[in-house]
TIVEX-889166 format. One record per residue (C-alpha): y, z, x. Coordinates in Angstrom, 3 decimals. Layout:
    north       up     east
        Y        Z        X
...
//
This chain:
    north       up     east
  -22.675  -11.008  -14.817
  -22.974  -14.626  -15.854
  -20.366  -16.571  -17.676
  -20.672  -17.290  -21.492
  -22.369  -20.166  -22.163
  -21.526  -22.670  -24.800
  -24.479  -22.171  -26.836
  -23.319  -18.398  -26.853
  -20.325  -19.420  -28.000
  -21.929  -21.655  -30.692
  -24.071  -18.863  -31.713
  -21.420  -17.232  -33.523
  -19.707  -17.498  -36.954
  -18.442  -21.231  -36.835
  -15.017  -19.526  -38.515
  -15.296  -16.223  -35.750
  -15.287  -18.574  -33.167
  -12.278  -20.170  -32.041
  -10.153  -16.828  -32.413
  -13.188  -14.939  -29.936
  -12.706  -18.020  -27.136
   -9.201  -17.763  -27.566
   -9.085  -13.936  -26.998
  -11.529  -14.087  -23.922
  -10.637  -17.624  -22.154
   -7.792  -16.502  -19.935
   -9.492  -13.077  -18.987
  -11.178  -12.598  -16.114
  -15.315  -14.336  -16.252
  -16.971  -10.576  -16.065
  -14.130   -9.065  -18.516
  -15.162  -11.920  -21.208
  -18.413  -11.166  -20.763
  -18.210   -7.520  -21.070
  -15.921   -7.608  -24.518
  -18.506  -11.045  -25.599
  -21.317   -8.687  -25.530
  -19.935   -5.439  -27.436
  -18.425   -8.031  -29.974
  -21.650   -9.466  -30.737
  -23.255   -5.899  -31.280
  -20.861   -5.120  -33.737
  -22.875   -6.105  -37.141
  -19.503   -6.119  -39.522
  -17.759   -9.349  -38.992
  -14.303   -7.456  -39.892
  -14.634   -4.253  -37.862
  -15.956   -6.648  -34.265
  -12.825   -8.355  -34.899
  -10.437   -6.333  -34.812
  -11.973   -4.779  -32.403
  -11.744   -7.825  -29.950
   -8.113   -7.965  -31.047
   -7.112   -4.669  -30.558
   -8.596   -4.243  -27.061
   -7.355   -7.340  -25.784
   -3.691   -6.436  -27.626
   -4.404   -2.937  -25.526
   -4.941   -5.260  -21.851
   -2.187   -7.161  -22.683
   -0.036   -4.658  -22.925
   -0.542   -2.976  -19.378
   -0.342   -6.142  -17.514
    2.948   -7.145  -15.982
    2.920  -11.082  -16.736
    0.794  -12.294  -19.839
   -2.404  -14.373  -19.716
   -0.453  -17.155  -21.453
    1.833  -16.963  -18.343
   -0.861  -16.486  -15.520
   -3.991  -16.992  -16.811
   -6.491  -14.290  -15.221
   -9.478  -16.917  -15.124
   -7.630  -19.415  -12.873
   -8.960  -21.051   -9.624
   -6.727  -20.991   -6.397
   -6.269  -24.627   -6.818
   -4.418  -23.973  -10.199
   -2.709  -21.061   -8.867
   -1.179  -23.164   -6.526
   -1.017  -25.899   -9.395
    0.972  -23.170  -11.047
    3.677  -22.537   -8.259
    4.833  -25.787   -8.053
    5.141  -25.873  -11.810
    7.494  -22.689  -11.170
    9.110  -24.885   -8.314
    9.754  -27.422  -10.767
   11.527  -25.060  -13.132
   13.758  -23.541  -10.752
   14.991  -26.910   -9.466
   15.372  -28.542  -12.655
   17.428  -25.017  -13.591
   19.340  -25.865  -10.225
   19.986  -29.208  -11.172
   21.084  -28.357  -14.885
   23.497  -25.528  -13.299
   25.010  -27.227  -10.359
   28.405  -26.037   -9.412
   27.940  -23.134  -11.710
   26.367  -20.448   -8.776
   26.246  -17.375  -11.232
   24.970  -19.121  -14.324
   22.208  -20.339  -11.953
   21.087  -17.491  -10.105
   21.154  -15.518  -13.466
   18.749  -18.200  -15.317
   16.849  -18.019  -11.491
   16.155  -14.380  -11.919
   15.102  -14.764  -15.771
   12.524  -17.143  -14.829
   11.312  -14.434  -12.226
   11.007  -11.825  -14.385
    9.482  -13.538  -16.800
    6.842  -13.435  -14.894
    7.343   -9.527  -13.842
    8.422  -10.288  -10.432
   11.421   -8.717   -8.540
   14.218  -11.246   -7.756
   15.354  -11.933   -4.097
   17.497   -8.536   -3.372
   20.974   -9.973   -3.513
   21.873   -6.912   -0.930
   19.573   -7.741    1.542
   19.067  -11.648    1.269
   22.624  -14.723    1.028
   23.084  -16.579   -2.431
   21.646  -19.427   -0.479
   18.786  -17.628    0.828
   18.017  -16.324   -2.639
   18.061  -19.554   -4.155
   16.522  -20.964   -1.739
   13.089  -18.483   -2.254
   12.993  -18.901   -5.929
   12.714  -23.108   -4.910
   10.202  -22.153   -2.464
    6.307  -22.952   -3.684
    5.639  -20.466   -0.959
    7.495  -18.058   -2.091
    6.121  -18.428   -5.769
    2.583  -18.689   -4.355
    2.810  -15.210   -2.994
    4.062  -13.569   -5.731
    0.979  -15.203   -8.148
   -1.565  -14.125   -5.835
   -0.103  -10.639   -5.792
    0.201  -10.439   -9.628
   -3.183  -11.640  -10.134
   -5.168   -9.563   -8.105
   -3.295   -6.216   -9.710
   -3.520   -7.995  -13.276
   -7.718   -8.522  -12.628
   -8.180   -5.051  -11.680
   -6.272   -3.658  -14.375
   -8.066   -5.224  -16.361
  -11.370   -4.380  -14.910
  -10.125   -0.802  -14.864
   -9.162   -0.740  -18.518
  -12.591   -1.833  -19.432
  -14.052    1.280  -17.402
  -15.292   -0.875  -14.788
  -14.274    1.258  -11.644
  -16.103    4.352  -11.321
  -18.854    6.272   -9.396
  -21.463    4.245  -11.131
  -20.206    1.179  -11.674
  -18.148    0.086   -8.749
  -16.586    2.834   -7.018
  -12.256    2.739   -6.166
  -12.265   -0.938   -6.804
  -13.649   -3.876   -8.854
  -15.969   -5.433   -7.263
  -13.696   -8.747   -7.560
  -10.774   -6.536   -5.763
  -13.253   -5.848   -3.222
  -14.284   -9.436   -3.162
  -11.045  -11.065   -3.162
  -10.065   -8.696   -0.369
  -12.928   -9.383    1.940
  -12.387  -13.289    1.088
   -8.551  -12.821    2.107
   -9.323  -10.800    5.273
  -11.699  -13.357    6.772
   -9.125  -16.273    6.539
   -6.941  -14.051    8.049
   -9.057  -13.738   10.678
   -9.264  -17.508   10.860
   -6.116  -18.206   11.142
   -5.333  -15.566   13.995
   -8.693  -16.429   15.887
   -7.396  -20.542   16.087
   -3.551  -19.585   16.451
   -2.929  -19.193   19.945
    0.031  -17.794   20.894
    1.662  -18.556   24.886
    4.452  -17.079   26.697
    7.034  -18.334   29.290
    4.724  -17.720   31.915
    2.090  -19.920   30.376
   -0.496  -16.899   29.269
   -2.279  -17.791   26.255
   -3.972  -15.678   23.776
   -5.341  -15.918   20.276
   -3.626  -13.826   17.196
   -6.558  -12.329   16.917
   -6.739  -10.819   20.665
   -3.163   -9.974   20.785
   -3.682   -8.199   17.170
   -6.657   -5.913   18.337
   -4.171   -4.511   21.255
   -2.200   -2.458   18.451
   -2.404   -0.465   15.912
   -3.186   -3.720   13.304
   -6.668   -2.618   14.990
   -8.496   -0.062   13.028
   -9.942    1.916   15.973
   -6.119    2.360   17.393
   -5.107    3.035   14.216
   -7.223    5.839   14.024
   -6.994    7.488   17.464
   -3.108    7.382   17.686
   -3.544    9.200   14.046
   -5.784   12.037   15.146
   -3.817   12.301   18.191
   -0.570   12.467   16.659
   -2.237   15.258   14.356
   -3.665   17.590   16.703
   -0.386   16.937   18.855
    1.642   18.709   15.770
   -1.373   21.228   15.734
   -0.887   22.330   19.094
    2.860   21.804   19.031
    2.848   24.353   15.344
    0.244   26.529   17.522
    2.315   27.181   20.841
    5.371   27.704   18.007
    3.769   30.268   15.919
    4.296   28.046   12.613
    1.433   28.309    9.786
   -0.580   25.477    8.840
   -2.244   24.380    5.620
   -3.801   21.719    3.910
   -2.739   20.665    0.473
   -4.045   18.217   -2.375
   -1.662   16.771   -5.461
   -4.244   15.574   -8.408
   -2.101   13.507  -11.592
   -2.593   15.259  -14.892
   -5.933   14.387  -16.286
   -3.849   11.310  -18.599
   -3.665    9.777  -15.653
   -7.462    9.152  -15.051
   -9.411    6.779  -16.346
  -13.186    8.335  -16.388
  -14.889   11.064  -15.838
  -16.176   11.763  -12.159
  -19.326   13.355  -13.375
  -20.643   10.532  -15.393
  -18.336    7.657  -15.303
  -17.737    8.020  -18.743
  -14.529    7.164  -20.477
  -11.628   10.079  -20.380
  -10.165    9.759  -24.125
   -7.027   11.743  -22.710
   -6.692    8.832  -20.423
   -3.127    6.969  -21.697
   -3.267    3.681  -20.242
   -1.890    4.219  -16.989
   -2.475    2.507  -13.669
   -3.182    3.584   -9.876
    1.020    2.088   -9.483
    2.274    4.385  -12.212
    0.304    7.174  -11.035
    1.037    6.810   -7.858
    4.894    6.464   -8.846
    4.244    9.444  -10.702
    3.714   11.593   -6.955
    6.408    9.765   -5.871
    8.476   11.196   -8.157
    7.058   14.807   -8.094
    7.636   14.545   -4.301
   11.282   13.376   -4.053
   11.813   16.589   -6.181
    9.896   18.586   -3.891
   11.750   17.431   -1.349
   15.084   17.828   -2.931
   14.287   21.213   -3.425
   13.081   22.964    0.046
   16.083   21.011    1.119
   18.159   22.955   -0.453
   16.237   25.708    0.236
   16.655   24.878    3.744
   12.647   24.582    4.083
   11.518   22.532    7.201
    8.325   20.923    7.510
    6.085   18.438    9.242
    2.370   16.908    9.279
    1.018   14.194    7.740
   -0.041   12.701    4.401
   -3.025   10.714    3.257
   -3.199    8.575   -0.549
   -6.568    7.984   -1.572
   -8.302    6.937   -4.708
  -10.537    8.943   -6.753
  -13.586    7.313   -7.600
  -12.064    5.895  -10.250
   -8.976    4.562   -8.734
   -6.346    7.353   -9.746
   -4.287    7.953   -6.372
   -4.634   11.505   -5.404
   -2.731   12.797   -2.181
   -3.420   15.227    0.616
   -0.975   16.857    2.960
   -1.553   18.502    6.532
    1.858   20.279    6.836
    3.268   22.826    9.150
    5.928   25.341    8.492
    7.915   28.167    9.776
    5.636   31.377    8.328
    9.029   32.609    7.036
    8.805   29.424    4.494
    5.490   29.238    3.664
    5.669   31.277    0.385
    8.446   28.948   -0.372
    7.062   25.840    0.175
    3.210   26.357   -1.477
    5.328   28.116   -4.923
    7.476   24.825   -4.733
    4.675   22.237   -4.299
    2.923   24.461   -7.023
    5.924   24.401   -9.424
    6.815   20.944   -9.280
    3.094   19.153   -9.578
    2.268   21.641  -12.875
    5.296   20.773  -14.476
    3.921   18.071  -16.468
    0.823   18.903  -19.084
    0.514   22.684  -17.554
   -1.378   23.969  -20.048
   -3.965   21.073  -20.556
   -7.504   22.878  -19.210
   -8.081   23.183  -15.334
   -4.576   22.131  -14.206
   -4.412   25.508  -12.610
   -7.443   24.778  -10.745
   -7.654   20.919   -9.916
   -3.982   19.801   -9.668
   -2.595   21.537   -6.945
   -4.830   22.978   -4.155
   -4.195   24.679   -1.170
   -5.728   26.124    2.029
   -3.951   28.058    4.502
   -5.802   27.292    7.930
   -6.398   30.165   10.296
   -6.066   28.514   13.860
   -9.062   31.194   14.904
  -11.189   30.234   12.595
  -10.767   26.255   12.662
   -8.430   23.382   13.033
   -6.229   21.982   11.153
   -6.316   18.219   12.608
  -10.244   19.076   11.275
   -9.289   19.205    7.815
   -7.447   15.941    7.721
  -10.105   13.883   10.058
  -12.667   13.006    7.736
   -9.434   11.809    4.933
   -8.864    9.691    7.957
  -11.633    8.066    8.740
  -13.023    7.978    5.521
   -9.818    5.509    5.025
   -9.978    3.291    7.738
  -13.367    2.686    8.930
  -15.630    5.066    7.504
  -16.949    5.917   11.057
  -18.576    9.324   12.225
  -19.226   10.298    8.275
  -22.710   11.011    7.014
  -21.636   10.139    3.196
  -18.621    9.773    1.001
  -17.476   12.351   -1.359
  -19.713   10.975   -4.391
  -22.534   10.298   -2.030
  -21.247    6.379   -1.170
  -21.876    4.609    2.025
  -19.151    5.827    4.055
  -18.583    2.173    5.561
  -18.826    0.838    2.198
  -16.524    2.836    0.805
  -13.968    2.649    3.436
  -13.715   -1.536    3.046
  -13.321   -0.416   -1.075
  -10.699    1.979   -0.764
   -8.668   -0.506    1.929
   -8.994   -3.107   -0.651
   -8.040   -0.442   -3.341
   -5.053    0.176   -1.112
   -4.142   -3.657   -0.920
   -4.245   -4.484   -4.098
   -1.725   -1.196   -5.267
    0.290   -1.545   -2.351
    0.063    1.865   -1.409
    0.728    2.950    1.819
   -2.519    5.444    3.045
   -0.937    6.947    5.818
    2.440    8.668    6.338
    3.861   10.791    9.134
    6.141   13.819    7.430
    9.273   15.121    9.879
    8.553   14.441   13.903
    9.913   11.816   16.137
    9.830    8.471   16.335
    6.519    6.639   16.444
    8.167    3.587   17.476
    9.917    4.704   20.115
    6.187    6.163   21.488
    4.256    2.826   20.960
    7.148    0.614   22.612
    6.941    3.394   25.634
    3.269    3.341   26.119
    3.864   -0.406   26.580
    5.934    0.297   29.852
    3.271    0.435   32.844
    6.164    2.227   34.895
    9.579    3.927   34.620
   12.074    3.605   37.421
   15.716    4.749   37.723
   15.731    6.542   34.813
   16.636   10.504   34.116
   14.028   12.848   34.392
   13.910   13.350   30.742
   13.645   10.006   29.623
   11.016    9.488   32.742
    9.065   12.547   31.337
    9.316   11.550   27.747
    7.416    7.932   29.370
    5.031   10.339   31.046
    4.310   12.248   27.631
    3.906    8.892   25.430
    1.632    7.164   28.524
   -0.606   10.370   28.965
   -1.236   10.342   25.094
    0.438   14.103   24.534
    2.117   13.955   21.028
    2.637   17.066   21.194
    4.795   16.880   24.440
    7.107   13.785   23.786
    8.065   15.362   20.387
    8.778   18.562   22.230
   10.943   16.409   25.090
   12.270   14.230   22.115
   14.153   16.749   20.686
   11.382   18.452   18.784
    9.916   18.827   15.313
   12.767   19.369   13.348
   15.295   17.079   15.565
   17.076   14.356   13.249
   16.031   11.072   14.056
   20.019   10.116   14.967
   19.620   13.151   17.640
   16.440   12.576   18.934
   16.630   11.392   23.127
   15.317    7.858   22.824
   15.967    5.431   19.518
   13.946    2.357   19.081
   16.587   -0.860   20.074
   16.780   -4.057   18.014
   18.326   -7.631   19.053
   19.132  -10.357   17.051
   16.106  -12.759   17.557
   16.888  -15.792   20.296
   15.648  -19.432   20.627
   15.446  -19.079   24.673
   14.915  -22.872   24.844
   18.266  -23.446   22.847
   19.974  -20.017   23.607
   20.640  -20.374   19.123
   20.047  -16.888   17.508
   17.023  -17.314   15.017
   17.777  -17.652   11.389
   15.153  -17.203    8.444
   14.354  -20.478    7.362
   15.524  -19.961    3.664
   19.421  -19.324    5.109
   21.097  -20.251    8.687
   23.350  -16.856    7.272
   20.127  -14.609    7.408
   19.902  -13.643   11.140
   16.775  -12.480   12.228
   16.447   -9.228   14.524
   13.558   -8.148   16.227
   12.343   -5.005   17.965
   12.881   -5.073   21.740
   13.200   -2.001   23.499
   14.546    1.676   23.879
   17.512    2.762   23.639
   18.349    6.258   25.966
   21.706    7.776   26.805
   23.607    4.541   25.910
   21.089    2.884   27.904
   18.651   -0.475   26.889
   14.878   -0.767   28.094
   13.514   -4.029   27.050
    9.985   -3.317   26.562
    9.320   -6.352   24.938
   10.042   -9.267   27.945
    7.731  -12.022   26.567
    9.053  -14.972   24.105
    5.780  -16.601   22.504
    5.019  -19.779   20.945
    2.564  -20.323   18.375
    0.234  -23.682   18.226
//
């Protein structure tokens, strides 16, 4: 859509105008243009206005910094304009304070949330380290892009912009903004080279498609980490089934039929709603603990087509439980607006997966792929590019900070990416050297088994992943953060077996 022009602008009631550009100017350029044209459709000049006011009162309201704070229309040059402004606050609060630590920190934080950020965690980060972020342009530049990009979409989203036909589980700017901050990344990786002691050199970017940060990995070691808990749950005798958690319909913002608007729709966004599972599922959880229910699998987040996080779960159980567990899940996600039409139907399903009549890594594979790289799919679930959609929902993902994938129960998937590092294994006990034989093979299903199995604790499992602090080796100094000498850094570096250390990590690299 193109931006309003000043003749637009002039084209309206000379005493209308000022209060419509200063409703619209700090929105985002399609969002003006979106409310500019249903204003000027609106014949009565008191009824368009308040409608203008009312719906941008209504945006306002669901965005967690105002437009008068962070204006949604701003260029990155301004943004970063903006963070040393924020800079310049916090030091001149520094200066004001000094001496006084607690009157400082306290005014520190205020400015922070101000803006609906989360202070430094005082448990996890020193006073100095704290105060030290907040005076950080960095630091502040981070948490502005962050708050922008959720603030645009919810926006866009509020406006019905994000739907099957308009621009499916993202804005298009989301999408946009995402691909934009994905190539610099790439940039910056591909001309960072990184060399070790022994003088190999590689880019970021070749190092980075080694692991899992590569979306092909990422995919195999999920599928084969699934069908190693299928075969493991097989050879067991444990039942299998496939479950999906759907928010109650005030949760979602359109219709999936027709992209119209959902007038039971209250306002929420993908965060609350997915905070909203969250919450259902630390109940769940509390409760088949108590119940003494164990269970394993996986889970997958995804969008609906218009944004709403919905979840699906592969799990396994003991057959004993199963009853247990699918009455629980049941319970717990109908608990809120049970009786509103369909919730029987659409917000808890479940299929129970007969291993003789298909697999259950099969149900979960196309959620999967469909997530990562949209690869091996004729078309999404509303018909969309499969490729397409993946890069949306990714960018959908970003912008919510929602993490897509989760493993549920098992071992340690550290401890099996830091062995399949290890060409060889030598002087160890059989089971650790079997465990290395498991994880090198690519047999999920054994190393969990020779771990300990599924339901082993992670404090009893045979092998624990081993941290260090984080050394300089040209100075021997133990590495800091750079906001506080206090804040010691430490670093994965190995395995840890029968009181036992295996660096797996040997190289120390330097980036130029």
């Amino acid at each position: 859509m193109s931006p309003i022009t000043e003749e637009e602008y002039e084209s309206l009631d000379r005493f209308d105008r000022p209060f419509v550009e200063e409703r619209l100017c700090r929105l985002p350029p399609k969002a003006q243009r979106i409310l500019f044209n249903r204003y000027r459709v609106i014949s009565d000049a008191f009824t368009r206005n308040t409608d203008l006011r009312e719906t941008v009162d209504s945006l306002i309201s669901k965005l967690t910094v105002s437009p008068e704070k962070l204006n949604l229309n701003i260029s990155e040059d301004e943004l970063r304009e903006e963070a040393e402004a924020l800079v310049d606050a916090a030091l001149s609060i520094r200066r004001t304070l000094y001496g006084a630590e607690d009157e400082t920190i306290s005014a520190l934080h205020a400015l922070c949330l101000s803006f609906g950020f989360e202070p430094p965690d005082e448990n996890k980060y020193t006073l100095e380290g704290r105060l030290r972020r907040l005076s950080d342009k960095s630091w502040w530049l981070r948490k502005l892009r962050k708050a922008l990009r959720k603030n645009i979409e919810t926006v866009m989203r509020h406006l019905n912009q994000v739907s099957r036909v308009k621009a499916i589980y993202c804005s298009d700017e989301t999408l946009d903004a995402r691909t934009a901050q994905k190539f610099h990344q790439a940039r910056y990786l591909e001309n960072t080279i990184a060399t070790n002691q022994l003088g190999q050199s590689f880019s970021l970017l070749e190092l980075s498609q080694k692991g899992v940060s590569d979306p092909k990995i990422r995919k195999m070691e999920l599928m084969v980490r699934a069908r190693g808990f299928e075969d493991l749950a097989n050879e067991l005798g444990h039942s299998a089934t496939f479950l999906t958690l759907t928010c109650p319909s005030k949760y979602h913002r359109s219709y999936a039929t027709t992209g119209d608007e959902n007038p039971k729709w209250g306002g929420y966004t993908p965060a609350e709603a997915q905070a909203y599972l969250n919450d259902i599922w630390k109940l769940i959880r509390a409760k088949l603990q108590r119940e003494e229910v164990r269970f394993y699998g996986f889970r997958v987040v995804e969008p609906q087509h218009d944004g709403t996080p919905h979840w699906h779960l592969l799990l396994f159980v003991e057959p004993r439980h199963y009853d247990v567990l699918i009455e629980t899940m049941r319970e717990y996600n109908l608990r809120e607006d049970s009786d509103e039409a369909g919730a029987d139907r659409h917000r808890f399903t479940e299929v129970k997966i007969d291993p003789n009549k298909g697999s259950a890594t099969g149900y979960i594979a196309k959620y999967i792929s469909k997530n990562i790289d949209g690869e091996n799919l004729e078309a999404g679930v509303y018909g969309e590019d499969p490729k397409c959609a993946a890069a949306r929902v990714e960018a959908w993902a970003a912008c919510w900070s929602i993490r897509q994938f989760q493993q549920l129960g098992g071992c340690s998937v550290t401890v099996w990416r830091e062995l399949r590092r290890l060409k060889e294994m030598m002087g160890e006990t059989k089971l650790v050297t079997d465990i290395h034989a498991a994880a090198d093979n690519g047999c999920w299903k054994s190393y969990t088994a020779l771990m300990g199995g599924v339901f082993c604790k992670r404090t009893e499992q045979a092998i624990a992943p081993h941290y260090e602090l984080s050394v300089d080796y040209a100075t021997g100094e133990v590495k800091s953060s750079m906001y506080s000498e206090e804040e010691l850094l430490k670093v994965l570096k190995g395995i840890s077996a029968g009181g036992k250390t295996i660096i797996t990590r040997v190289n120390e690299w330097h980036l130029s």
